[in-house]
C-alpha positions in Angstrom: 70.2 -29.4 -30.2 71.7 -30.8 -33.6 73.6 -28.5 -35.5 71.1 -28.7 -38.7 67.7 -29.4 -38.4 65.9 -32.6 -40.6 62.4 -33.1 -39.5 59.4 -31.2 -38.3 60.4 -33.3 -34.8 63.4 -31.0 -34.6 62.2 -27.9 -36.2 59.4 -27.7 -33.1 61.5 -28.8 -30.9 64.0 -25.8 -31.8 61.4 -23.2 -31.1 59.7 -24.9 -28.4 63.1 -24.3 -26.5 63.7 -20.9 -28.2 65.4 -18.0 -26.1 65.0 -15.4 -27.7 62.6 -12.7 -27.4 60.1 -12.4 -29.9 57.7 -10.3 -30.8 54.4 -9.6 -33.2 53.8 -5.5 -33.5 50.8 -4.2 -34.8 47.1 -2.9 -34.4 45.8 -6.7 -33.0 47.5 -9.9 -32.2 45.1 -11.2 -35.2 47.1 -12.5 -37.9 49.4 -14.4 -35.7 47.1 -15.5 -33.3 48.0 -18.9 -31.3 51.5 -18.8 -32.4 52.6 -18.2 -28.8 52.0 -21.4 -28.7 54.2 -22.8 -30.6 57.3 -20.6 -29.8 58.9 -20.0 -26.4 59.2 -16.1 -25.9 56.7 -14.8 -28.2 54.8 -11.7 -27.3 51.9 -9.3 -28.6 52.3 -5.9 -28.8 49.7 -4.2 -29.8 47.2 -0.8 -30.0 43.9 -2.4 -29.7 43.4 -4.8 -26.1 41.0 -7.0 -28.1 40.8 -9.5 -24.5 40.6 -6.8 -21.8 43.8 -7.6 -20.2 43.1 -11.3 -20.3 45.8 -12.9 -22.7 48.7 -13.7 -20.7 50.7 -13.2 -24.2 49.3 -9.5 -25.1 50.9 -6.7 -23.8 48.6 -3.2 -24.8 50.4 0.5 -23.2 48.0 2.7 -22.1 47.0 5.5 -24.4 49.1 8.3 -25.4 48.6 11.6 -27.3 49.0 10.9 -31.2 49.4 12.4 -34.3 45.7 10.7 -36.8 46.8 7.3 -37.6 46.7 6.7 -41.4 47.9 3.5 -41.7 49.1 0.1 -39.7 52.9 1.8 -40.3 51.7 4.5 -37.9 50.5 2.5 -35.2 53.8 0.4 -35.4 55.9 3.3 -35.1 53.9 4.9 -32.5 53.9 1.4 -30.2 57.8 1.7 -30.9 58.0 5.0 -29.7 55.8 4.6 -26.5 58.3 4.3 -23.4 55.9 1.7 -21.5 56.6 -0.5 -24.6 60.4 0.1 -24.7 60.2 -1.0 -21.4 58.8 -4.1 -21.5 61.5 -5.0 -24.4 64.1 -3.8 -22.2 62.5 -5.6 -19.1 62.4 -9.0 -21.0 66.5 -8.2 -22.4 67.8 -10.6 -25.0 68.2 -9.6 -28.4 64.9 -9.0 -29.7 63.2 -10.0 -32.9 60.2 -8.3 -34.8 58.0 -8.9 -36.8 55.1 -7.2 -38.5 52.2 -7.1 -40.7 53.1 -3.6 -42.1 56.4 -1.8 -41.6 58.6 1.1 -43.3 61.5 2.2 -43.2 61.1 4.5 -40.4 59.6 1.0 -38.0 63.3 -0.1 -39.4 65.1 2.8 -38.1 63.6 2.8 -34.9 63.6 -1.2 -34.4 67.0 -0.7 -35.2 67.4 1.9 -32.7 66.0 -0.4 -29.7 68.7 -3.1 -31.0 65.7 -5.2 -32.7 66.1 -7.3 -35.8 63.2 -7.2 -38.5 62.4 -10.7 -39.6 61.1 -9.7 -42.6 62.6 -8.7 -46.2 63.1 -4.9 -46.2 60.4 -2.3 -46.7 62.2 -1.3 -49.6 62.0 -4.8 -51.5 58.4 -5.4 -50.0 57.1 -1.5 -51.3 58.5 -3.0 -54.7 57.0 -6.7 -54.6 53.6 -4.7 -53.6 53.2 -3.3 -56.4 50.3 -4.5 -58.1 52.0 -3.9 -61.8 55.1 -5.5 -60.8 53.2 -8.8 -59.6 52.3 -8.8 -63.2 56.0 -8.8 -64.0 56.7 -11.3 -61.6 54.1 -13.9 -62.7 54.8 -13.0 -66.2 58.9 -14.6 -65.4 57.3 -17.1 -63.4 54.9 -18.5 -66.0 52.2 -17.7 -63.5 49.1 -15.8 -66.3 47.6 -12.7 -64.9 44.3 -11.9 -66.4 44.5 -10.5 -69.8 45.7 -6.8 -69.2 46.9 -3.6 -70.0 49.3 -1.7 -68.0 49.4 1.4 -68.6 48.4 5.3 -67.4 45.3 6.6 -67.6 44.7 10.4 -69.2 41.0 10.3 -69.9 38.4 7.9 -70.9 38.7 8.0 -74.3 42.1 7.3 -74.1 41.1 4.1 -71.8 38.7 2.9 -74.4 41.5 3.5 -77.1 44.2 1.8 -75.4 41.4 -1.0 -74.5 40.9 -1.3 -78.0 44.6 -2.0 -79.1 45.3 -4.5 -76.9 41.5 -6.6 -77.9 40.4 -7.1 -73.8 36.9 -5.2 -74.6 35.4 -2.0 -72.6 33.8 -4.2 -69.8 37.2 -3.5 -67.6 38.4 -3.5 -64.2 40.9 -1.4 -63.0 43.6 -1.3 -60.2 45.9 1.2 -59.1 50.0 -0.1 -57.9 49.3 0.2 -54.2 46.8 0.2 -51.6 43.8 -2.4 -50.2 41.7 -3.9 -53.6 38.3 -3.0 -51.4 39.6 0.7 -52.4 42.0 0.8 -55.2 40.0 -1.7 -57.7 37.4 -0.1 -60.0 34.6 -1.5 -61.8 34.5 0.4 -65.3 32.0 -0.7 -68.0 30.5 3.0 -69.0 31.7 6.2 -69.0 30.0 7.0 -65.8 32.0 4.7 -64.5 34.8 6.2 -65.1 33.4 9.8 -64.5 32.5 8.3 -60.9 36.4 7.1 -60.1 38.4 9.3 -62.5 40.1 11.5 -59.5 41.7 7.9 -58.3 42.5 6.7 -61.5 44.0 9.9 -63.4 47.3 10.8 -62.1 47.8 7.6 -60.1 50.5 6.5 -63.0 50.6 3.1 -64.4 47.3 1.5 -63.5 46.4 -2.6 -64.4 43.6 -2.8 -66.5 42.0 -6.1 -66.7 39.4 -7.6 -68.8 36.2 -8.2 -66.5 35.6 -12.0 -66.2 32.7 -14.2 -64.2 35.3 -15.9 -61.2 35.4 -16.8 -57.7 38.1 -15.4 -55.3 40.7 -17.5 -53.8 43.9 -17.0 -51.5 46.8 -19.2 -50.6 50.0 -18.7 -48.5 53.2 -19.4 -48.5 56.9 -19.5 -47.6 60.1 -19.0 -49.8 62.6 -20.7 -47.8 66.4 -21.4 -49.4 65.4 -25.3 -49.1 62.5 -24.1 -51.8 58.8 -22.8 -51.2 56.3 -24.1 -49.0 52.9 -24.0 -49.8 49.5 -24.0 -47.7 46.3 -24.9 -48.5 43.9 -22.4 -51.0 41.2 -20.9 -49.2 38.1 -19.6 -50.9 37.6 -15.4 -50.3 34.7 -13.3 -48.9 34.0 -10.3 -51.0 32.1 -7.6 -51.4 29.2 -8.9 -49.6 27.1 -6.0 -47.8 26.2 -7.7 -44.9 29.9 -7.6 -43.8 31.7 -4.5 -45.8 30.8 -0.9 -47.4 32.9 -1.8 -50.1 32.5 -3.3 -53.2 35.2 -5.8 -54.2 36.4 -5.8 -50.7 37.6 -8.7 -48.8 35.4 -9.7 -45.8 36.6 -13.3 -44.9 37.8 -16.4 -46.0 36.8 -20.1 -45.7 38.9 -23.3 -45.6 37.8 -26.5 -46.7 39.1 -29.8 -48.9 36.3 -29.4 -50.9 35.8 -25.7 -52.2 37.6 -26.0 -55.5 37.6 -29.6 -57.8 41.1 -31.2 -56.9 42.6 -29.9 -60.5 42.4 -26.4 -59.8 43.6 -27.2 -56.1 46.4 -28.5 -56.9 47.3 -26.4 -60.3 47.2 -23.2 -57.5 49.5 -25.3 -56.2 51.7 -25.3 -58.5 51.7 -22.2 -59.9 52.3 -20.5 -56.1 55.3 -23.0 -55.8 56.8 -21.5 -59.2 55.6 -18.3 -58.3 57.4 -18.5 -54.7 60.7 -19.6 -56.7 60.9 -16.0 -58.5 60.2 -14.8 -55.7 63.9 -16.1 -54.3 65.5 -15.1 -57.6 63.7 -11.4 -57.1 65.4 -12.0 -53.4 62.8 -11.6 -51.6 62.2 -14.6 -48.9 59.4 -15.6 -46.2 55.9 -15.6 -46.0 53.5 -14.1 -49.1 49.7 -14.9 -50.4 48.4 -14.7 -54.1 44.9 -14.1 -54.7 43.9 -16.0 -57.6 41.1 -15.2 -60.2 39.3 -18.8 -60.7 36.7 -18.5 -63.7 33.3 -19.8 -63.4 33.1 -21.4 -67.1 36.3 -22.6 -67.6 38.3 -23.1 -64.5 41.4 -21.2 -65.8 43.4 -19.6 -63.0 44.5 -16.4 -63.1 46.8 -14.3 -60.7 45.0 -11.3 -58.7 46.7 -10.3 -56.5 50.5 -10.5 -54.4 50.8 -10.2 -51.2 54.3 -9.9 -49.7 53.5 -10.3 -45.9 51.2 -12.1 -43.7 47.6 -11.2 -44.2 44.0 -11.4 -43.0 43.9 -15.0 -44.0 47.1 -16.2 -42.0 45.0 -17.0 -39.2 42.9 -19.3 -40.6 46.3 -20.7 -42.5 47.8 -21.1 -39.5 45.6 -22.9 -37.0 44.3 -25.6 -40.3 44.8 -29.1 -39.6 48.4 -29.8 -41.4 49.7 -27.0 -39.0 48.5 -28.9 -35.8 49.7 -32.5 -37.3 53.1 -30.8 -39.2 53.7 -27.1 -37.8 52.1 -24.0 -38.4 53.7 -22.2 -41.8 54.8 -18.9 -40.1 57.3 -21.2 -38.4 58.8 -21.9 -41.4 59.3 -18.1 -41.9 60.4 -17.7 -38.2 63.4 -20.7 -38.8 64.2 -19.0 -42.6 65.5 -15.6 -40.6 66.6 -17.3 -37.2 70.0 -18.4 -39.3 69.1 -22.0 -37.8 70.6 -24.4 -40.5 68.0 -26.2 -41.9 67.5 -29.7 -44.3 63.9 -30.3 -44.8 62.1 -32.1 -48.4 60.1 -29.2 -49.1 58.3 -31.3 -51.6 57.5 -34.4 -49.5 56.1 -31.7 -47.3 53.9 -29.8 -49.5 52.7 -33.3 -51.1 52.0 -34.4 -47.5 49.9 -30.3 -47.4 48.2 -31.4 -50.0 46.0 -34.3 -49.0 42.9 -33.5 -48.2 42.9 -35.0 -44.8 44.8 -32.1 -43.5 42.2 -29.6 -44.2 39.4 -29.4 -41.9 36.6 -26.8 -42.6 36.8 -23.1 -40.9 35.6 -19.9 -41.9 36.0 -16.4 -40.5 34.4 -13.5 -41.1 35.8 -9.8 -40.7 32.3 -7.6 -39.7 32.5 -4.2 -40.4 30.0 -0.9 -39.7 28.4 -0.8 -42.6 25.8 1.8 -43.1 26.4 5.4 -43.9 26.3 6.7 -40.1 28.9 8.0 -37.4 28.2 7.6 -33.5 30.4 6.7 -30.6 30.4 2.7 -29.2 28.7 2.4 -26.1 28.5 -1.5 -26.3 30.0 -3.9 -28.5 30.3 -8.1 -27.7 33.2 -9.6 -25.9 36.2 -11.5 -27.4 35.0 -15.1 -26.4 33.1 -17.9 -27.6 29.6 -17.5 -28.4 26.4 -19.8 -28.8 23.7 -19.7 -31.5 20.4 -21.6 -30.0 17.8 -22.5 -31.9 15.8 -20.0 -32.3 18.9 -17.9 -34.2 20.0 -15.8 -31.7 23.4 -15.1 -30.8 24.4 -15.2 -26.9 27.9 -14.9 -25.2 29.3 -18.3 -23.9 32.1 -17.5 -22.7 35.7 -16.1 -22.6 38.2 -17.6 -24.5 41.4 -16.7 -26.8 41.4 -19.8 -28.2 39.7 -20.6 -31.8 40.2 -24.4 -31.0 37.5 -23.7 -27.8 34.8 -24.0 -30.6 32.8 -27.5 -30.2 30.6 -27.0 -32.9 29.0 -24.8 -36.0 26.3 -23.6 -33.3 29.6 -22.1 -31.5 31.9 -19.4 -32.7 34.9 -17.9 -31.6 34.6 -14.1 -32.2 37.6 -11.6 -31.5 36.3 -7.7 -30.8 38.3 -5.2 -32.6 35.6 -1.9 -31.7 35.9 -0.7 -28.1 33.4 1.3 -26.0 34.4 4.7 -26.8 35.4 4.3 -30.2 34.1 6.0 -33.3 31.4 3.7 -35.0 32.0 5.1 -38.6 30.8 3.3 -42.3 34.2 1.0 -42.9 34.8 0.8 -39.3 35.8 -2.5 -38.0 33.6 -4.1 -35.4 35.5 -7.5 -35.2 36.2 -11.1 -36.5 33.9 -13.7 -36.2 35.4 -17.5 -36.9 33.1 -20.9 -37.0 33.5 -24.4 -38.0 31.9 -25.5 -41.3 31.2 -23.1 -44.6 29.5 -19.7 -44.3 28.8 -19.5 -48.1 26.9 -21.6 -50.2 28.0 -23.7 -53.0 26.8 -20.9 -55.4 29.5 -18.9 -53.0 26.7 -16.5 -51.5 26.6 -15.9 -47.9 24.3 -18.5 -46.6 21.6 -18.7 -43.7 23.4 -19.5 -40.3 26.4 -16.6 -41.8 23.6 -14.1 -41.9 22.1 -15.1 -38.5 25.9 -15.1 -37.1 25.9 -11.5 -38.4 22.9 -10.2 -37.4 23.7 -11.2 -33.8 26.9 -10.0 -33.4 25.9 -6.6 -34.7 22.8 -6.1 -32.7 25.2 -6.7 -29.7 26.7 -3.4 -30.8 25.3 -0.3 -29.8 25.8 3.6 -30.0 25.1 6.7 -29.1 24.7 9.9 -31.4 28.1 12.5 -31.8 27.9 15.6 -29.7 27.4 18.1 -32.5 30.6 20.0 -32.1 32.4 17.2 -33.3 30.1 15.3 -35.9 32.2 17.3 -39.0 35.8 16.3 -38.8 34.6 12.8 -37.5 33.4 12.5 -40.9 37.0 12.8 -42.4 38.3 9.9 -40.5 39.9 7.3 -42.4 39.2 3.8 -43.1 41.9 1.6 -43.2 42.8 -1.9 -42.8 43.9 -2.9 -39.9 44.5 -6.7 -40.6 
């Protein structure tokens, strides 16, 4: 094995021969998912078996008693804790390396404690990059515009419409808090009943970004600050909001990939601004994988930064398995070879010119399918992970099984990963899984469009329930909705 790697040849050659253990921790194996096949030694660990015991690369511990989950953190720390996991990590010996979708510092302590390193940035600096007010901050030194804004605390809503008023971005306004998932923290704000309607999550949440409300499309891209510079993936249009697939307004609900979703100028000016934006990113010293959301408007086609993500996301997936990733490598392995130490001498920007070409995107979408009327029961039946067939009268059948997204022939086939198990709470937010096709599932006008809906339908009339014994229909109530990918 040469002493410093100078190709893609060598880079997947390095971690096709890789010794040591390592392993994905969270709720699913969804974000990551095929990247076992890239790297020797990589392993799932994870809360929900979404394959019944069928991937040979997931490893799920039976159930234990738990405190409520309220986050992905929890989970993590509770898989870390469980002795069939610590087991397994002992069983397989080496040194072992993590990594995560979420983590704190106390997945940290006890990664630390079972003599794992985190190949990630520290909570502490990704808390900080997370911050919705400070990726303001960050584009600002970048030279990468957020939408015209106000950052500031809200008091009341005069005091809104006054501060609105000094800094000339008009009363038609959204607002987002510094942490938490947009499909919850973002706030639509045109009238004081607006505000009257969100005020107990906007007063007292200190500094809060207030935007100026514009007509745009959604859009995500990925990417890796490496020390030989940043490496960036394709831009990916966003799923939001729509109420086939999500409770929540302004939530995300998918993505789709495709060489054709944005004219090539504002393709490769997202481009550009991620690769300066990934640059302050090394001089902040963070390093690795991240995703921007960027604000595209409708009339004009100025870009604008939404959103930073300092992690992989929802949308890593479909990152991950696009068509530069099967002729280059996937981009999580450029984040893997960043913390392995491996020396490394790679032309980031012949590489990300080479991303850039249109040829290397073929066209995917995935869909994330939640529960979305105002009702709680208990699962009784939900679909398989596997591939499934639409025939031509619309329905939706089960093919068969398959972890494989690449097993999909055609747009009448989908690959569709089940995240809600028989027995679980069926509540409004609740996740019932992810379904992935070839082709679009919007229409040019970016609205779902007719075989989406159908792919819908049939997936969630595959899901059935039956009512809450009535001792236990209040608390179920309280459960919380969070993301889990």
């Amino acid at each position: 094995m040469p002493t410093v790697l100078k190709n893609i040849s060598e880079i997947r050659r390095f971690f096709h021969r890789n010794e040591d253990p390592i392993y994905f921790i969270s709720a699913t194996n969804f974000n990551l998912l095929g990247l076992d096949e890239w790297v020797k030694n990589f392993k799932y660990i994870c809360y929900i078996d979404c394959y019944g015991g069928k991937h040979p690369n997931v490893f799920c511990p039976s159930e234990q008693p738990h405190a409520e989950f309220q986050s992905i953190e929890d989970i993590n720390n509770y898989l870390l804790q469980h002795k069939e996991v610590i087991d397994f990590i002992k069983r397989r010996g080496g040194k072992p390396k993590f990594v995560f979708l979420m983590f704190d510092e106390e997945t940290e302590r006890l990664s630390k404690e079972l003599g794992a390193d985190v190949w990630f940035p520290k909570a502490k600096l990704r808390t900080a990059m997370d911050n919705k007010i400070e990726t303001v901050r960050i584009g600002n030194k970048a030279g990468v515009p957020s939408v015209p804004n106000i950052l500031s605390e809200v008091t009341s809503y005069d005091q809104l419409r006054e501060v609105c008023e000094k800094g000339g971005i008009g009363h038609d306004l959204v607002l987002q808090s510094a942490f938490g998932d947009s499909g919850h923290t973002t706030f639509f704000i045109k009238t004081e009943a607006d505000f009257r309607r969100h005020e107990h999550e906007i007063i007292g949440e200190g500094e809060i970004k207030i935007m100026k409300r514009i007509d745009c499309r959604g859009s995500a891209i990925e990417a890796c600050a490496t020390k030989e510079g940043t490496i960036v993936g394709p831009l990916m249009t966003e799923l939001v909001g729509f109420g086939e697939l999500t409770p929540y307004r302004g939530g995300w609900c998918g993505n789709e990939i495709l060489s054709t979703a944005f004219p090539p100028k504002v393709r490769q000016k997202a481009r550009e601004l991620t690769f300066k934006f990934g640059e302050q990113l090394r001089k902040e010293g963070y390093r690795g994988y991240f995703e921007l959301d960027f604000l595209i408007d409708k009339k004009t086609g100025d870009i604008w930064l939404g959103e930073l993500n300092p992690r992989i996301t929802g949308a890593s997936s479909m990152t991950n398995h696009a068509a530069f990733a099967h002729a280059d490598a996937p981009l999580f392995l450029f984040h893997l070879l960043e913390f392995s130490k491996k020396k490394f001498d790679l032309d980031t920007s012949e590489l990300n010119d080479r991303w850039a070409n249109p040829n290397m995107i073929d066209s995917w979408s995935q869909m994330v399918i939640k529960h979305t009327d105002d009702s709680v029961d208990i699962c009784t039946a939900s679909p398989e992970t596997g591939i499934y067939k639409m025939l031509e009268d619309g329905s939706v059948v089960y093919d068969r099984f398959d972890y494989h997204r690449r097993a999909v022939e055609s747009e009448n086939e989908a690959f569709f990963l089940r995240i809600l198990q028989p027995g679980d709470y069926r509540y409004e937010g609740a996740d019932i899984g992810i379904l992935v096709t070839r082709g679009r599932s919007m229409t040019k006008s970016f609205q779902l469009n007719e075989r989406a809906k159908k792919w819908i339908h049939g997936i969630k009339k595959s899901v059935e329930g039956t009512p809450l014994p009535v001792a236990s229909a209040g608390p179920v109530l309280a459960e919380p909705a969070f993301k889990i990918m």
